[in-house]
C-alpha positions in Angstrom: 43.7 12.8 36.4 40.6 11.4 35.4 38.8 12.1 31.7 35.8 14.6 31.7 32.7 14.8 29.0 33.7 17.9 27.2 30.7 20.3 27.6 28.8 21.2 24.4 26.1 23.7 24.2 24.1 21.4 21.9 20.9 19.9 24.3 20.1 16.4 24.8 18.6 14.5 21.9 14.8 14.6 23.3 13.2 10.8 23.2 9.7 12.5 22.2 9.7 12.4 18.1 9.2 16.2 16.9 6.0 16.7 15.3 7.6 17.0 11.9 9.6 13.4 12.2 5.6 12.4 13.0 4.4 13.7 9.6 6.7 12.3 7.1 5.5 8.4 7.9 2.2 9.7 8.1 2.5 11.6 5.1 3.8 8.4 3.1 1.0 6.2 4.2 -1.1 9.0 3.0 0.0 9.0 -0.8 0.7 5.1 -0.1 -3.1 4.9 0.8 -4.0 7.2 -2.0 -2.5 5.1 -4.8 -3.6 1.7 -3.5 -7.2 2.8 -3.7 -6.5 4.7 -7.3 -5.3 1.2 -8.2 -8.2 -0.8 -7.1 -11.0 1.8 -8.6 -9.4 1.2 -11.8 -8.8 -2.3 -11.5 -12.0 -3.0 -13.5 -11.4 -0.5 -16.2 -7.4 -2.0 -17.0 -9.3 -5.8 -17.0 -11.9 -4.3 -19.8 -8.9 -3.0 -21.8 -7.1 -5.8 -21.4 -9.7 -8.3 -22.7 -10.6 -6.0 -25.4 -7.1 -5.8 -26.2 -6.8 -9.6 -26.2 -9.9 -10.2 -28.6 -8.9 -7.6 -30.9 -5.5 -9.6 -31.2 -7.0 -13.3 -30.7 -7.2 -14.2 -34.0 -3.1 -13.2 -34.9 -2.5 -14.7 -31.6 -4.3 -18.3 -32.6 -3.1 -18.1 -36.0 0.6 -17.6 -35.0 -0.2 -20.6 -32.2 -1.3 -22.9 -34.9 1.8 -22.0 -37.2 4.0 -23.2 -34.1 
C-alpha cells in the first residue's frame, strides 16, 4: 500500500503575482518617491531655519564656549 496526496479542492498556487500583490510594492515606492522629493524641495527651507536658528543663538553659544 503505497501513500496518496490527499485531494483538496483548493487550486494550485498560480506563479503569475495577482495584480493586487503588483500594487502594494508599487504603491510603497509611490509614497516612498513622494516623501523623498517633499524632502529635497524643502531641503533649502530647513538649511535657512537652521542658520537662522544658529545666529539667533551664536552669541549664548560663544559665550558658553568661552566659559568652558
Amino acid at each position: 500500500m503505497h501513500d496518496t496526496i490527499p485531494y483538496t479542492d483548493q487550486p494550485r498556487e498560480r506563479l503569475i503575482p495577482t495584480r493586487r500583490a503588483l500594487m502594494i510594492p508599487l504603491i510603497a515606492l509611490l509614497l516612498l518617491t513622494l516623501v523623498a522629493v517633499m524632502v529635497l524641495t524643502m531641503l533649502p527651507v530647513i538649511v535657512v531655519i537652521l542658520v537662522s536658528w544658529f545666529e539667533q543663538w551664536q552669541p549664548l553659544l560663544d559665550g558658553w564656549l568661552l566659559k568652558e
